[in-house]
N, C-alpha and C positions, 0 to 999 in steps of 0.2 A: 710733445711726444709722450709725457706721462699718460696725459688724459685717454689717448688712442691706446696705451701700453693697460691702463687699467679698467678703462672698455673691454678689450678682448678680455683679459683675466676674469671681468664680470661674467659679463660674454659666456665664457667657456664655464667659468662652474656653475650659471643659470643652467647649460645644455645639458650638464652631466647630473643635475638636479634632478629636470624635467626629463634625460633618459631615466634614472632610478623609480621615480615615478611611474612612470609607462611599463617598465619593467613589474613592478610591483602589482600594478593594475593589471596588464595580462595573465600575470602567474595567479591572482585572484580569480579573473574569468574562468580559466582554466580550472582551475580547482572547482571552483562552484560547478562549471560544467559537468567536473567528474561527480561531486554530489549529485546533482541532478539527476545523472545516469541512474546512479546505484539508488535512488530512490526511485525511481522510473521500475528497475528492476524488482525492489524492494516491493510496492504494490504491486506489480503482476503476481510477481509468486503469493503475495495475498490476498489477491483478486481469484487466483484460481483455486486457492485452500478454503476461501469463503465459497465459492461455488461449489467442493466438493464435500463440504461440510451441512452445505443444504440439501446437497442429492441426499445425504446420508439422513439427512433428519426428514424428507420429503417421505424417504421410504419406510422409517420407522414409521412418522403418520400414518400412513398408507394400511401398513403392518397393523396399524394399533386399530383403526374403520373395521378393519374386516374382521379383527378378534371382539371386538366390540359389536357385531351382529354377528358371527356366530356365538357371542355368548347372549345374547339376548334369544337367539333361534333355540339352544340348551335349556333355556329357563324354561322357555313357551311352552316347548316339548315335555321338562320336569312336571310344570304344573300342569297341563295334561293330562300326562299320567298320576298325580297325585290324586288328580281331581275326580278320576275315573274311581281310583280303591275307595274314595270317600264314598 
């Protein structure tokens, strides 16, 4: 009757091992899960600061082409009229 009495005893704190485990194991999933999220979040909102970071610099480019022919159209005209008093 021991051998049966300390089979179960094994028995039973193998299962209360292997639930601690499982337990540990999910509450891990779950965490990473939640990282996951918040980095999921994390890039979008720096997915759309980089997008709105390029409009912003798209337009300066943009800004900077056109100052950059009308100052070439300024000069044209400068010398021009320079070249007229000479």
């Amino acid at each position: 009757m021991n051998i049966g009495l300390e089979f179960i005893i094994t028995l039973i704190i193998q299962l209360l091992i292997l639930a601690f485990f499982v337990g540990i194991y999910t509450a891990t999933i779950k965490f990473m899960g939640k990282q996951i999220e918040d980095l999921k979040d994390l890039l979008a909102n720096d997915k759309k600061e980089l997008k709105d970071e390029m409009k912003r610099y798209n337009n300066v480019l943009e800004r900077m082409i056109i100052t950059e022919q009308k100052a070439e159209s300024a000069h044209k005209r400068i010398d021009t009229i320079i070249g007229g008093q000479l």
